[in-house]
Every structure is written in structure tokens, then in C-alpha cells.
N, C-alpha and C positions, 0 to 999 in steps of 0.2 A: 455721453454728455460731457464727462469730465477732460475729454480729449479736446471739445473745442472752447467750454468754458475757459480751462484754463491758456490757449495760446491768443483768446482772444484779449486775454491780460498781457500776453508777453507781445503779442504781433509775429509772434514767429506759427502758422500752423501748422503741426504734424498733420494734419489730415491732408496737407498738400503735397508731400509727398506720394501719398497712394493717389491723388488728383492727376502728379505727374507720366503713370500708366497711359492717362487717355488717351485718343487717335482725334488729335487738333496740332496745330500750329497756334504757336502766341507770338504776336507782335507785340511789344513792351512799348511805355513809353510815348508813346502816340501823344503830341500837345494838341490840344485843344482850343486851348487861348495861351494869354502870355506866362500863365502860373500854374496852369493846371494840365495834369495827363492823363490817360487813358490806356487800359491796356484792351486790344482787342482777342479774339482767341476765334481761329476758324475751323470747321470740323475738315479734317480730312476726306469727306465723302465730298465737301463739296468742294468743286472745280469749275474752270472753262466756262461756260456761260452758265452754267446753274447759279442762281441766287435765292440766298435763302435765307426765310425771316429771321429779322433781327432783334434783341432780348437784351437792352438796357438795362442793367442794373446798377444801384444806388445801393447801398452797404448804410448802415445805422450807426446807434452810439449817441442816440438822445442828441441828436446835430452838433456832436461833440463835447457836450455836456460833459458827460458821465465815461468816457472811451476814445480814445483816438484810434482809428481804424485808417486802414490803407488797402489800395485797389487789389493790392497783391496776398492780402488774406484771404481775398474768395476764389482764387480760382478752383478751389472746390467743387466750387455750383456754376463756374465753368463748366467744368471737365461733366458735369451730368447734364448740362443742357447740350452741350457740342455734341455728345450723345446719342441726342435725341433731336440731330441736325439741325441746329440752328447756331447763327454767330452772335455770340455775344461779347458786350461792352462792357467796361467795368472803370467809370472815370474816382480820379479822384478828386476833392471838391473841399475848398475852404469851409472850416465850419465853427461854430463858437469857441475861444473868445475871440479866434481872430477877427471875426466877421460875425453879424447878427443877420437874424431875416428881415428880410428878402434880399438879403446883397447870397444868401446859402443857396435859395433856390433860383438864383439869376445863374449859378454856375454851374448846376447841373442841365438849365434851358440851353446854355450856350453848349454842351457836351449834346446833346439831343440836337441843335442845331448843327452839332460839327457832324453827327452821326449820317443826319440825311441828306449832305451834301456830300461826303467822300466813304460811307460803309461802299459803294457799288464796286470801291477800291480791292475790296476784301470778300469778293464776293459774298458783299449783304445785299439786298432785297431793299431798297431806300425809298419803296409803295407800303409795306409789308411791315411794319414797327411795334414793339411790345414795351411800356415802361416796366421794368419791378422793380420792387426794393424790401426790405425786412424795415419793421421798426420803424423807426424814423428814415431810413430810405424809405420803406412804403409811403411814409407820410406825403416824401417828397413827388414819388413817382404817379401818384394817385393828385398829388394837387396838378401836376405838368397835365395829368388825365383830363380835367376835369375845368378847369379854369386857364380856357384857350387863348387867352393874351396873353402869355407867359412864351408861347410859340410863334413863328410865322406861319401865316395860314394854312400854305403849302406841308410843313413840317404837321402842323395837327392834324392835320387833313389823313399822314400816314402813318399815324397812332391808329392802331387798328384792338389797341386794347390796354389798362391798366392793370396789377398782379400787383397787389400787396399781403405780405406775409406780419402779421402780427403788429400792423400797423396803427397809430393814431387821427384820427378823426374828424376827431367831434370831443376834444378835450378843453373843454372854458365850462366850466369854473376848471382854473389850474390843480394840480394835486402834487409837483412836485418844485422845489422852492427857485431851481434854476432855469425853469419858463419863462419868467418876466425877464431875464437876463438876452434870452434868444429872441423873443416875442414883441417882448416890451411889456406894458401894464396888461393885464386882462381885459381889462376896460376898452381896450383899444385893438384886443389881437383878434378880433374876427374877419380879418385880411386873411388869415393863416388858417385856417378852418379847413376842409375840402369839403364839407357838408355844407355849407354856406352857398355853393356856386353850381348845385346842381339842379339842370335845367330839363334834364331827361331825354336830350340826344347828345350826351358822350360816349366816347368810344364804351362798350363793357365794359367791366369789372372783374375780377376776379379776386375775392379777400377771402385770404389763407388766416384760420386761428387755433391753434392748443386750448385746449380747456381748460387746459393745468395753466396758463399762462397769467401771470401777478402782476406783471410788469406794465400791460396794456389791459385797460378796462375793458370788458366786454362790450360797454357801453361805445364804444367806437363801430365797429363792426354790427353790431343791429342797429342805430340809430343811421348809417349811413345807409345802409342797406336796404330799410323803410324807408328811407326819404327818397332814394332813387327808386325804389318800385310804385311808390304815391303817385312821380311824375312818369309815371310810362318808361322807365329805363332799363336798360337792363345791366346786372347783378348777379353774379352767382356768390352765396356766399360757403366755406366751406369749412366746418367745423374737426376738429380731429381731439378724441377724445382723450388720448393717454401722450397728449405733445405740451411743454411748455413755452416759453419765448426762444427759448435757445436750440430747443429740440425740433422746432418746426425748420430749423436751419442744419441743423444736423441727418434731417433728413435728404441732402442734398449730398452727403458725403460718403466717396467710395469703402470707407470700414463699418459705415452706419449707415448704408441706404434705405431709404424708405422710398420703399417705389412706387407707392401711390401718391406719394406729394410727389414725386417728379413726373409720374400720369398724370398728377391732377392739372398741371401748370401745359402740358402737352396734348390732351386733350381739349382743354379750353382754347388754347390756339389753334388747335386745329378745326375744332368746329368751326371756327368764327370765319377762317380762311376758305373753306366751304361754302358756307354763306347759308346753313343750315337753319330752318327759324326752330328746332329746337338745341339749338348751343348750351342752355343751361341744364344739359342733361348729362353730367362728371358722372 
């Protein structure tokens, strides 16, 4: 824990160096719009006409509250998803103070939008799509999920599933003082909610949590979780007992792997690609 705690302060990760072992190709850099990049990473197995799903992810930091984070911290959970064949995405994205919401999740849509126009480029799968993110990426990846105007039709259409790890919710009444700064008043932020806009045919779910986790109320992950099974939805949710905020992410690194958190996030994609009607069966 103390390995990625602490470069998550500096922005420098060691754990990406043992990252840099894996068997992928990274293309850096990749612009998205006129200010924003992208870096993509493809597994070495796949080639030639194989394509294969593709695994979005969003990086956290309280929507830059509390952290400034960069695309190039994670290739970590890279290097364990390209692993486990799949290409993944890792944009970077304006976040507070430069920008408030919804100008934060307009920039993550348009990197989802760049995604299913030119991943085919890279042999990604642009039928085949997965949002995640940690934290407030989940928050991000699970709202894209979940509240389908933020997409073009086409584009939602191959969202084939949302993955949030330790993600928020269903947080009003606010509990931490830089909310109203991102949100605006309380009074007014149930725009921002993902609990708010579920209808009970969104793509699945899949919400990652530590038990030991302080930082994200519990109360996020069973209040969304009940209300998507109320309406006929489906949910998996998936508890892990001896993980915190930081460690359910640590779990994705080559000196620290937990390899049921990278089975858990691979077998839920996989059942759903199957088209199995027991998927929530991790």
C-alpha cells in the first residue's frame, strides 16, 4: 500500500516500472479533442483482424479536489488488464478548479466518443465497450453508464457494461466541504447523482468495494445497488473484506497483485460477452 500511496503524492509510480515487464504496445498521446490526451495500450496477443473489447478507464482524485492525477500513473492496471486481452484506454480530463461539472464529465464523453470512432484503429472492438474508473473516475464511468444523453446513441448502444471501484453514488447530503465547489450547492446537485437516472435497462454494473474503505461511504454502493435491482436491473456488487480505497487499486499491480480483483473485473466481462443470463455469478 505504502508503494502506491505514496507516488500517488509525487505522480511519479514505482509500481510502473514492474507495469513496464508486460507483453502490450502503448501508443502515448493520442488527442482526443483540442486539450485533452489519451494514452492507449494494446496487448501483444492481439493482432490482424482480432479485435478485442475495450476497457475505458477514468483515474480519480475527488475530480481534482483533493489530487492531481495523470493518464500515465495507471498504466499499472494497464499492464493487468492487456493481460487478461483486452485494450485499454486511459484519457486525461480537465478537472477542478480548472473546470467544474459537467464541463468534467463532457470530457470524459467526448474521449468515449473518440474511443468508438477510431479504437478499430488499435485493434479495439468499437461493438464491445466497458467504462471503469476508481473513486471519482467510477463516479464518472458509472454516470456515462447510466445516464444515456451524455452519449450518442450509437456510442451507448456499445457500452456493453459499467466497473466502478470504490466509487460515489448517491452522495447528497454532501460530507466533504469541496463538493459545492465541483457540484455547486447541494440543493441543486442532483444532476450529478447516478442513482438518480436509473431506469433498469442500463448496460450492467459491476461495483468494486474494500470494507476497510473511509473514504467512500458504504452508503454509495448499496443504495445504488437496491435501486437498480427495484427496477429489474442488473448489478453485481462485490465486496472485499481486508481492501481499503487505495488497496482495491493496488490490487491491479504487478508487486501487489490481487488476482481476484483482476478475475473479478474479467469474469464479469466475460459473462456478459457470452450473453449468459447467469453473469452475476463472480
Amino acid at each position: 500500500m505504502f508503494l502506491l500511496v505514496s507516488c500517488v503524492s509525487t505522480g511519479s509510480y514505482l509500481v510502473n516500472v514492474f507495469a513496464k515487464l508486460g507483453n502490450y504496445q502503448k501508443v502515448e498521446d493520442v488527442s482526443y479533442d483540442a486539450v485533452n490526451k489519451m494514452d492507449i495500450y494494446i496487448p501483444d496477443a492481439v493482432s490482424g483482424e482480432i479485435k478485442a473489447p475495450v476497457i475505458v478507464f477514468f483515474y480519480g482524485g475527488c475530480w481534482g479536489a483533493c489530487q492531481n492525477a495523470f493518464k500515465k500513473d495507471y498504466e499499472f492496471l494497464a499492464d493487468a488488464l492487456t493481460e487478461t486481452g483486452y485494450v485499454v484506454v486511459i484519457p486525461d480530463y480537465r478537472y477542478y478548479p480548472e473546470v467544474k461539472f459537467p464541463a468534467i464529465i463532457s470530457d470524459v464523453s467526448k474521449a468515449t466518443q473518440w474511443v468508438k470512432n477510431n479504437i478499430f484503429q488499435y485493434n479495439g472492438d468499437d461493438q464491445n465497450m466497458f467504462l471503469m474508473g476508481h473513486s471519482a473516475g467510477a463516479h464518472l464511468a458509472i454516470m456515462l453508464s447510466v445516464k444515456e444523453d451524455y452519449l450518442d446513441p450509437e456510442t451507448y448502444s456499445s457500452i456493453k457494461g459499467g466497473i466502478g471501484l470504490a466509487g460515489p453514488y448517491d452522495f447528497i447530503p454532501y460530507t466533504e466541504p469541496y463538493l459545492p465547489g465541483v457540484f455547486g450547492p447541494e440543493s441543486e446537485a442532483a444532476y450529478s447523482q447516478p442513482i438518480n437516472f436509473i431506469q433498469g435497462n442500463e448496460p450492467p454494473l459491476l461495483l468494486m468495494y474494500g470494507e476497510k474503505d473511509t473514504a467512500v461511504k458504504p452508503k454509495n454502493i448499496i443504495s445504488l445497488t437496491k435501486t437498480i435491482e427495484e427496477k429489474n436491473g442488473k448489478v453485481k456488487a462485490v465486496y472485499y473484506k481486508d481492501m481499503d480505497h487505495i488497496e482495491i487499486m493496488t490490487g491491479f499491480t504487478r508487486p501487489l497483485r490481487n488476482q481476484k480483483v483482476v478475475d473479478d473485473v474479467d469474469t464479469f466481462i466475460k459473462i456478459i460477452n457470452s450473453k449468459k443470463s447467469d453473469w452475476v455469478n463472480l
